[in-house]
N, C-alpha and C positions, 0 to 999 in steps of 0.2 A: 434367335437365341434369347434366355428368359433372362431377366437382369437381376445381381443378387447385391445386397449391400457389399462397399467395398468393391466393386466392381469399376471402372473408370473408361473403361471405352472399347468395341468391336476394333479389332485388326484384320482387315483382310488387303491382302498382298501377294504378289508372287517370288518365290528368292529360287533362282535359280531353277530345278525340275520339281522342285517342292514345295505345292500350295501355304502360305502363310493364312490361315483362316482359325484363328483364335479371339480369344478374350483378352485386354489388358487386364493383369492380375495387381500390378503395381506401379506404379510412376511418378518418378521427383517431382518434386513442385507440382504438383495435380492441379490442374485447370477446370477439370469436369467433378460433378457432382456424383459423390458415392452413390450408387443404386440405383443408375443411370446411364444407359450406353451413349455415346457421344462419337458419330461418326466423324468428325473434326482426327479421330487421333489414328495416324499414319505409322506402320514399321518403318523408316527411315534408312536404317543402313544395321544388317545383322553384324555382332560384335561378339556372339560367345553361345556358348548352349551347357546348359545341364539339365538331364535328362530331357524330358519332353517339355522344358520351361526352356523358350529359348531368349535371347538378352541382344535388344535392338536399343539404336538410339532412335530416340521417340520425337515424329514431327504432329506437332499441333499447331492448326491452322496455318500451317505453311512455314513453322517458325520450330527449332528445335526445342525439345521440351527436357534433354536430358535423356537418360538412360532407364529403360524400364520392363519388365518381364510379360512376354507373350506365352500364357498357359493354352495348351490347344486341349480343344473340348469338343471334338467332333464328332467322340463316343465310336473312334474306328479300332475294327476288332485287337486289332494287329501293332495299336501303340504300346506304347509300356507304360505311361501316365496320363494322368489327366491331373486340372486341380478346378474344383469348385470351391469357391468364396461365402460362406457361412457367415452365422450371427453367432457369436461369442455364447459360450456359457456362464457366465456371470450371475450368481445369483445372489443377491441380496450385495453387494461390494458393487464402490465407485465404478462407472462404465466409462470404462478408457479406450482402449481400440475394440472396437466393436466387428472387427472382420477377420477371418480365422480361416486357413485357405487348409482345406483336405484335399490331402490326395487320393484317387481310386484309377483302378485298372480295369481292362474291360479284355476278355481272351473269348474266344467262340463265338458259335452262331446257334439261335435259336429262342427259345423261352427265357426271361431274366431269371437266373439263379444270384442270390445275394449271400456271399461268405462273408460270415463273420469271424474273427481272429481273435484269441486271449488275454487277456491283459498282459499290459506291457508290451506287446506283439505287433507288428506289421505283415501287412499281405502278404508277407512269405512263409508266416505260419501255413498257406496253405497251398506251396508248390509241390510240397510230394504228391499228390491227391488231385492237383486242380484238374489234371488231364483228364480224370475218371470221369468228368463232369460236362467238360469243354468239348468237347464232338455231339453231345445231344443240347446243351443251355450255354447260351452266352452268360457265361460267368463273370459275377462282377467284383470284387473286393475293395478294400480304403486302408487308409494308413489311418488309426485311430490319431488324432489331435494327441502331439504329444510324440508319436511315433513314426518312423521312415520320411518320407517329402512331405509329411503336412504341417504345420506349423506347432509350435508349441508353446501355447500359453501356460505365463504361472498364476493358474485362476483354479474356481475352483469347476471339478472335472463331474461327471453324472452318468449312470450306466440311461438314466431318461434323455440326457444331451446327448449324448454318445447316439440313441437310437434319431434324435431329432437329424443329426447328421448324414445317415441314411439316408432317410428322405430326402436330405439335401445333392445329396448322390444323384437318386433317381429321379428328380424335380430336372438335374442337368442335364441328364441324359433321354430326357420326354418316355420316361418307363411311368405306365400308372400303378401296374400291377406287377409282384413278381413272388419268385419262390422265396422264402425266406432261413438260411441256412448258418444255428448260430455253434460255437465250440464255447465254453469254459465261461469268461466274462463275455465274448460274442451272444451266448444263449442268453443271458441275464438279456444284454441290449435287445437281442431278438422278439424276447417275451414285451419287450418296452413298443417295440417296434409296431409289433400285433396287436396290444391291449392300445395302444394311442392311434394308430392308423387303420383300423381294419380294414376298410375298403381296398391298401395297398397289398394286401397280403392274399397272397393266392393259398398257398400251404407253408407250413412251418415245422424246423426240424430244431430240435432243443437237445445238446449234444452233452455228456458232462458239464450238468451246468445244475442249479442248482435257485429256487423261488425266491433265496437271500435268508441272512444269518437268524436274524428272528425267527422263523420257523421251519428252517431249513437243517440238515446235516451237515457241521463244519466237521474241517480235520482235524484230529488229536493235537492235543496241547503239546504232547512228543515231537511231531509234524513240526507243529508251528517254533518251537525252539529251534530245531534243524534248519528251518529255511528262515531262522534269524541271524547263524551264524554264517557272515559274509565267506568265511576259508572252505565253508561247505557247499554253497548254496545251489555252486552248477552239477553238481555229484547228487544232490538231495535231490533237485530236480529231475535231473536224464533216471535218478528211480523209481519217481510219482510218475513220470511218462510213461517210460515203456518198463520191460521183463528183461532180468536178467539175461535170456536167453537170446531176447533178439539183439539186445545194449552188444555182445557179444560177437554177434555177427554183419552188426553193423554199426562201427565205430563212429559214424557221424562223418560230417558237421550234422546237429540237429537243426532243422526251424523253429522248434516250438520254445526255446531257451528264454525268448524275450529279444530286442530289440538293442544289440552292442552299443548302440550310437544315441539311445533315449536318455535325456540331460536326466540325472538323480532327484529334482523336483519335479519332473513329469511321471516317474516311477511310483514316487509317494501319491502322485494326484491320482494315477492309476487304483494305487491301492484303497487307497481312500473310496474311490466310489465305485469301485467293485463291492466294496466290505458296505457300505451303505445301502447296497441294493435292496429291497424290497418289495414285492410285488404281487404278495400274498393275496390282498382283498383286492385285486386287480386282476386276477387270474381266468377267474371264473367267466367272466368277461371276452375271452378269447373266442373269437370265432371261426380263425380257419383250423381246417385240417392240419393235426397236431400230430408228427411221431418225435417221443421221444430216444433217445439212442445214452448206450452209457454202458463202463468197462464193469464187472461183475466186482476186480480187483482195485478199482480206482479208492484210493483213501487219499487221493488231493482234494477231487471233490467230491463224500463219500456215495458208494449207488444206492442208498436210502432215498437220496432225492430225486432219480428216474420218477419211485413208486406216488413221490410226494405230486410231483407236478405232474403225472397221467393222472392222479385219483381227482387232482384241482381243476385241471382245465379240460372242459368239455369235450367224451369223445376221443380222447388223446389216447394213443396207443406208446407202450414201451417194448424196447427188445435191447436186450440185455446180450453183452457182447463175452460170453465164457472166457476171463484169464486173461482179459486186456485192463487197463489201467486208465490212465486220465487221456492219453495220445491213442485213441483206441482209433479212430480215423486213419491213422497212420499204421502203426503198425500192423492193425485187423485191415487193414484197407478193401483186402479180399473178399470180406465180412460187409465192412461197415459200407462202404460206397453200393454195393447193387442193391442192399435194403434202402440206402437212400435214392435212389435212382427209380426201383420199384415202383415207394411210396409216392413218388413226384408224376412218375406215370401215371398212377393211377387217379391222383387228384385231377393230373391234366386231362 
């Protein structure tokens, strides 16, 4: 297993009928050298779990070391987490903790399909849907920094960091190559994803999403006042999603709302580098197989910019989804998932 900063030692153990074969993710008093595996360090005696981090007290070299978190990373289909240990996004500001633990999921078997989720959002942005995917690609998703089981710094955030993150995914999981599948701020990352790693990028799907504000199509000033007032904000939103018609027949709970439990300076950092994105003179540059996808009715992110990034980046095809809106994934699902299913085919 590949060693990432921030990382403090291999655990492998047995507890009971279930292999202990993880990474130390954190440990008091730390003995061993960040970015460094260190087989000295021992599960000792299991004391607690949450979610797929579970919490042993920690022997090193034969001596207790304190309490400390076992993240397993064995990339098996059927976990519900994982957590890989990143390099912080810090740019230009004092470097303080330089390790930033993301979480990702991993469901099915097959070809690496990579979902990416919307600002503010965690992986559950894309449980209505993920099934549609998960019997032909092992699907993989992340909790954006900031969002669900991954850590949350108050630093500053990047839809280019955000994409570095990815990679840091698939680095964990010994994927070279995979699909690449972005929604909303996702697509922005996704675009990041392509134009800075091409070699990882099999095919690419750019979902309402948009090249960034500079020369892109934002939403009316009307919009943007609406989803400033906080009394408003989940009523504005479940509009820019989906249609009356289906809001109507399907009361919720939605996914796509954003992330209940994201602290209010990760929200802002969110926005921040969503609204920063830019990727214009980088576009062109893209080399995989590009469709992009997008609701005819979307005015969150408007569909001017399907037109914008098929005419930018090489090759790129648009299909334009009749009478769906920003959540066109979701609610077109019918629609949207076998065009992307198709496309993936036929790259493959």
């Amino acid at each position: 297993m590949a060693a990432y900063p921030g990382l403090l030692g291999r655990v492998s153990e047995q507890r009971g009928r279930r292999p202990v074969d993880g990474v130390l993710a954190r440990l008091p008093a730390a003995r061993s050298s960040p970015g460094r595996e260190d087989r000295n360090v021992r599960a000792r005696q299991y004391v607690g779990h949450r979610r797929d981090v579970d919490l042993f007290e920690i022997e090193y070299g034969g001596l207790s070391a304190g309490r400390g978190e076992v993240a397993f990373m064995g990339g098996i289909a059927d976990q519900t987490d994982h957590l890989v240990t990143v390099v912080s996004q810090q740019f230009g500001q004092p470097q303080r903790d330089l390790s930033v633990r993301i979480a990702y999921q991993v469901r099915g078997e097959g070809k690496p399909l990579v979902l990416l989720a919307g600002q503010s959002n965690n992986h559950t942005w894309w449980d209505p849907v993920r099934a549609d995917f998960e019997t032909s690609y092992r699907t993989i998703t992340l909790d954006w920094r900031g969002t669900g089981d991954s850590d949350k710094p108050d630093e500053v955030y990047s839809t280019r960091g955000f994409a570095d993150d990815v990679i840091s995914v698939l680095d964990d999981l010994g994927i070279a190559k995979a699909h690449i599948y972005g929604t909303s701020m996702g697509g922005r990352v996704a675009q990041w994803v392509a134009i800075k790693f091409p070699e990882r990028v099999n095919a690419l799907v750019l979902g309402c999403t948009s090249p960034g504000a500079a020369h892109g199509f934002e939403r009316s000033q009307e919009i943007r006042l609406k989803l400033a007032d906080p009394t408003r904000l989940g009523r504005v939103l479940l509009d820019l999603m989906y249609t009356p018609a289906w809001l109507a027949a399907n009361p919720g709970p939605h996914p796509v709302l954003g992330d209940p439990d994201m602290p209010s300076y990760a929200k802002s950092r969110h926005l921040v580098a969503s609204n920063r994105h830019d990727s214009w003179a980088e576009l062109p540059g893209i080399k995989a197989p590009t469709l992009i996808m997008h609701g005819t009715d979307d005015f969150f992110s408007p569909v001017g910019n399907a037109e914008l990034l098929a005419d930018r980046i090489p090759d790129a095809r648009a299909e334009l989804i009749q009478g769906a809106r920003h959540a066109y994934f979701h609610e077109f699902r019918a629609t949207a998932s076998p065009l992307v299913r198709d496309f993936l085919a036929q790259v493959s």
